[in-house]
N, C-alpha and C positions, 0 to 999 in steps of 0.2 A: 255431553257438553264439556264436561270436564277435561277428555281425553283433548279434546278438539284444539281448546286454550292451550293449555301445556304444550301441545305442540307446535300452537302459533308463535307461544313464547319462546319455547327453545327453537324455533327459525328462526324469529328476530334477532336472537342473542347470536347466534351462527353468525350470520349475516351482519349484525355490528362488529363481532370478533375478527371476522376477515377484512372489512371495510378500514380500521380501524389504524391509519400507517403507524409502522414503528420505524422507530429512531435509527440513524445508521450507527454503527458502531467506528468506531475511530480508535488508531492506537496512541495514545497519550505520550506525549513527549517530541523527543526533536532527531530526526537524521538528516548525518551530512555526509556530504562527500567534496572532495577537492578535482577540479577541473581547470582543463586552459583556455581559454581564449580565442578567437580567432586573433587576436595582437601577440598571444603565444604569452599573457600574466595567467598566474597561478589565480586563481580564484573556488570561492567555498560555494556549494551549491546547498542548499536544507529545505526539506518539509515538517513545519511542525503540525504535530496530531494527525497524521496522515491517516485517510479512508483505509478500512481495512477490508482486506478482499479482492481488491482493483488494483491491477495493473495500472504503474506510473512511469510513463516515460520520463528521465528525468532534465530538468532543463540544463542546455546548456552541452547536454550531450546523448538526446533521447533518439536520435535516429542513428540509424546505422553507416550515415556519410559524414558523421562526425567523429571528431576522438573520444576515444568511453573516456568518462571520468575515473577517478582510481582514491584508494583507502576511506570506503565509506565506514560512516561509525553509526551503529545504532543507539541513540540513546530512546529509545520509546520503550511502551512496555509490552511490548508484540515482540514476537521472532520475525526478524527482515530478509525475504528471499531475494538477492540481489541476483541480476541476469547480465551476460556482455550483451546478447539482443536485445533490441527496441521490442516494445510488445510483450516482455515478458516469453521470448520464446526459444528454444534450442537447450540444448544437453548442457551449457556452460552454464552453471549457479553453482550458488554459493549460500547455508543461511548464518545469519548472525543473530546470536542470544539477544534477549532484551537485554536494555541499558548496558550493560557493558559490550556486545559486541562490537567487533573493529577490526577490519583490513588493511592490510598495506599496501604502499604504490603499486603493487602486483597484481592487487587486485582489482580488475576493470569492471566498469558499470556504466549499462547505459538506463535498466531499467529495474525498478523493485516492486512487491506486493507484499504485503503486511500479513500476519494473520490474527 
């Protein structure tokens, strides 16, 4: 009888431990990057605390028929892998340290993923 419990109990506990959602993680802080326009003004694009893990197209220039953005800055507390692809996709990346990392107008961006 005894065996029987114990094992009933360690299946419920199983079975509440998977059920159980955990929290997403997020990278804390703020990135940005400077972009133009369809009118052709300079404008500043940012994510604060951005999902970490996921692929961000980012606004303003996250498809491929737009102009990348250029000199983003990481200020969060994650390493930022910045892409010229939307999607997160192709051989062109770049990462940037937390909080301090930062590229120059050289550097194109259409899309990032945090870690």
């Amino acid at each position: 009888m005894r065996l029987r419990r114990s094992a009933t109990a360690a299946l419920g506990a199983l079975t509440l431990a998977l059920t159980v959602p955990t929290s997403a993680s997020a990278a804390d802080g703020q990135f940005r990057y400077t972009y133009l326009t369809d009118e052709g003004y300079e404008a500043v694009g940012f994510l604060n605390n951005p999902p970490s893990g996921e692929c961000i197209n980012l606004y303003g220039v996250g498809s491929n028929d737009l102009r990348p953005g250029y000199s983003p800055k990481n200020r969060t507390d994650a390493t930022a892998v910045v892409f010229l692809n939307a999607d997160c996709k192709g051989d062109t990346f770049f990462s940037l340290r937390p909080h301090t990392g930062g590229g120059s107008e050289r550097l194109k961006v259409r899309s990032v993923v945090f870690s």
